[in-house]
C-alpha positions as CSV (number, residue, x, y, z in Angstrom):
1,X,38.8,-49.0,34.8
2,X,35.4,-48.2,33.3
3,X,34.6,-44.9,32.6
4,X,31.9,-43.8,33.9
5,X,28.2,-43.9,31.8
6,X,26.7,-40.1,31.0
7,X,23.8,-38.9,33.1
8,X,20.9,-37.2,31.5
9,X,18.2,-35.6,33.3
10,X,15.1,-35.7,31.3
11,X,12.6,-32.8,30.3
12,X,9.1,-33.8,31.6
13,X,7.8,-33.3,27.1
14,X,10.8,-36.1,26.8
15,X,9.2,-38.9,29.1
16,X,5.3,-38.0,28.2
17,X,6.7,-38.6,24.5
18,X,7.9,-42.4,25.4
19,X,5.2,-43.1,27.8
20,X,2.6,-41.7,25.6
21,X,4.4,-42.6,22.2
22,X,3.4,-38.7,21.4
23,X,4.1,-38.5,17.3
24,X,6.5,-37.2,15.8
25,X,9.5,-37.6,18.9
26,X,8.5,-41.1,20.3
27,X,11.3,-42.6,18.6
28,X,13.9,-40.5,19.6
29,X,12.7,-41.0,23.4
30,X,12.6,-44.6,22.6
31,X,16.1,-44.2,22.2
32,X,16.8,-42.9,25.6
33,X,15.0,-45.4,27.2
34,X,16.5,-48.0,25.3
35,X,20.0,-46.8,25.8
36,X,19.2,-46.7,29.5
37,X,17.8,-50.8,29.2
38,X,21.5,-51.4,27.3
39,X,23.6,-49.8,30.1
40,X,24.7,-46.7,28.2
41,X,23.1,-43.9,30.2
42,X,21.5,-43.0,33.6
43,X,18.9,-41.0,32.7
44,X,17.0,-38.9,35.7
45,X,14.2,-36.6,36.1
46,X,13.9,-34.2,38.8
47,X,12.0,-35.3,41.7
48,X,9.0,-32.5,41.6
49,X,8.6,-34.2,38.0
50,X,6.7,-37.2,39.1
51,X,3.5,-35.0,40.4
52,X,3.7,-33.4,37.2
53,X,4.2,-36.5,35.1
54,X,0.9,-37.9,37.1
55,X,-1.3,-35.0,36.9
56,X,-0.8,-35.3,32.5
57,X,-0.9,-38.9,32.7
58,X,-4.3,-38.8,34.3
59,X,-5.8,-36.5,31.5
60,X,-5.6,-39.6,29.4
61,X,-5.4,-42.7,31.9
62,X,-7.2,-43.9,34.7
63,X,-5.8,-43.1,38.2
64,X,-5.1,-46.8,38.6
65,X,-3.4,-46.7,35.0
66,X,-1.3,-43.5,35.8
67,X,0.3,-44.6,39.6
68,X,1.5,-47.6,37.4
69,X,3.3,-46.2,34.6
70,X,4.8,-43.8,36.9
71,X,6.2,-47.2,39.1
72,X,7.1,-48.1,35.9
73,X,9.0,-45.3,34.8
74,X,10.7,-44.9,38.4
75,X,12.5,-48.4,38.2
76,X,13.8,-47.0,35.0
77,X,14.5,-43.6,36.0
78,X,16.4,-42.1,38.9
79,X,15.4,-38.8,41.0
80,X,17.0,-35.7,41.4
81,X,16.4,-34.4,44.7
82,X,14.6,-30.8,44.6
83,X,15.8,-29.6,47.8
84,X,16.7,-25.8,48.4
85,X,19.6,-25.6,46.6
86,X,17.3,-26.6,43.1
87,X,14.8,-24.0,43.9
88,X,17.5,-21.3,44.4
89,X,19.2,-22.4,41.5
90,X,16.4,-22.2,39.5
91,X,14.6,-18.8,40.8
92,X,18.9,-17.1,40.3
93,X,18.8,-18.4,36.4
94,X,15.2,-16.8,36.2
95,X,13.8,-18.6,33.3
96,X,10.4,-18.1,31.8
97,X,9.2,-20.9,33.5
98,X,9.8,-21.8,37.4
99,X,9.3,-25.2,36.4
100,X,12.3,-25.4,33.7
101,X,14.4,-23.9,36.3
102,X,13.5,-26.5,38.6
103,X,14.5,-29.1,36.5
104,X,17.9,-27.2,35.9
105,X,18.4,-26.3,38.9
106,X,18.3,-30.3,39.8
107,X,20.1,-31.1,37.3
108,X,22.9,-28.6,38.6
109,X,23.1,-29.7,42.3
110,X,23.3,-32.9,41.0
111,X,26.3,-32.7,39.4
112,X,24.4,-34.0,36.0
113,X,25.6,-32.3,33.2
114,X,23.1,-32.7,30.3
115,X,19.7,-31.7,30.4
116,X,17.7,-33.0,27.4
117,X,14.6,-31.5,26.1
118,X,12.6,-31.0,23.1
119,X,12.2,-27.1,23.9
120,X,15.5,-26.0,24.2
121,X,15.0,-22.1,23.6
122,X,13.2,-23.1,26.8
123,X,16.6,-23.4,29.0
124,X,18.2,-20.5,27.4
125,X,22.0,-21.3,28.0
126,X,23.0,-22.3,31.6
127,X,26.6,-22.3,32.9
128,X,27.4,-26.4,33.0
129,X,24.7,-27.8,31.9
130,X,24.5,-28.9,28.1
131,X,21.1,-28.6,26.9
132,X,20.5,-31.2,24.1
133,X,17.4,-32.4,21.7
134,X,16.4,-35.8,22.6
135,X,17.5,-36.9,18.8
136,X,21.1,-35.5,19.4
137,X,21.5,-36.7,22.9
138,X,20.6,-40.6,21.4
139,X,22.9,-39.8,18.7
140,X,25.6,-38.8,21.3
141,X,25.0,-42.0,23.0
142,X,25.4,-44.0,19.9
143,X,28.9,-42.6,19.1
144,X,30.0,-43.4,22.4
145,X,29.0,-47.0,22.3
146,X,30.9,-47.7,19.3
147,X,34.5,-49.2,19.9
């Protein structure tokens, strides 16, 4: 039997640094991605990440150029749902920022157990739910492809 491949929920800084190649953390969300292209990783974001993701695409991109890299990025990248049990996830760990807990909170009903990010102090620490640097996360996922 297979085991199963680890599921990471992404922090919305970790997919503008791949889509934008943002210096000095492209490479390390290069990773992710790539790791997701070799089979090695599921990655998600939460679902009320994709209006965000569009609205700072757009400061940079056309409209027309935006919609497309989010396609893109959406038949890479799976959604967690942000249905009532995220938002009263997220308002109960009452982080600095409702949007952080909304991406925890997904993450949570989700049953996804890492959540990486480049802003960890961000997350605080959160019962279940590793919080990891995009750097260590790849680094994670290289161990675990070795034989």
């Amino acid at each position: 039997m297979t085991p199963a491949k680890p599921r990471y929920l992404l922090d919305v800084n970790v997919v503008l640094d791949y889509l934008q190649q943002r210096q000095p953390w492209y490479l390390d969300a290069k990773a992710l991605f790539l790791a997701e292209r070799q089979e090695k990783v599921d990655l998600y974001i939460a679902a009320n990440s994709v209006a965000t993701l569009h609205y700072l695409i757009r400061k940079h991109d056309t409209k027309k150029k935006a919609l497309a890299k989010i396609q893109v990025l959406l038949q890479r990248l799976r959604l967690a749902d942000v249905g009532a049990g995220a938002i009263v996830r997220a308002l109960k760990l009452d982080l600095e920022d409702l949007e952080d807990g909304i991406q925890a909170g997904a993450a949570l009903e989700a049953g996804i157990p890492v959540l990486v990010t480049r802003d960890p102090r961000d997350f605080g620490r959160i019962e279940a739910l590793q919080i990891l640097s995009p750097e260590i996360a790849a680094a994670a996922l290289n161990l675990l492809s070795r034989p």
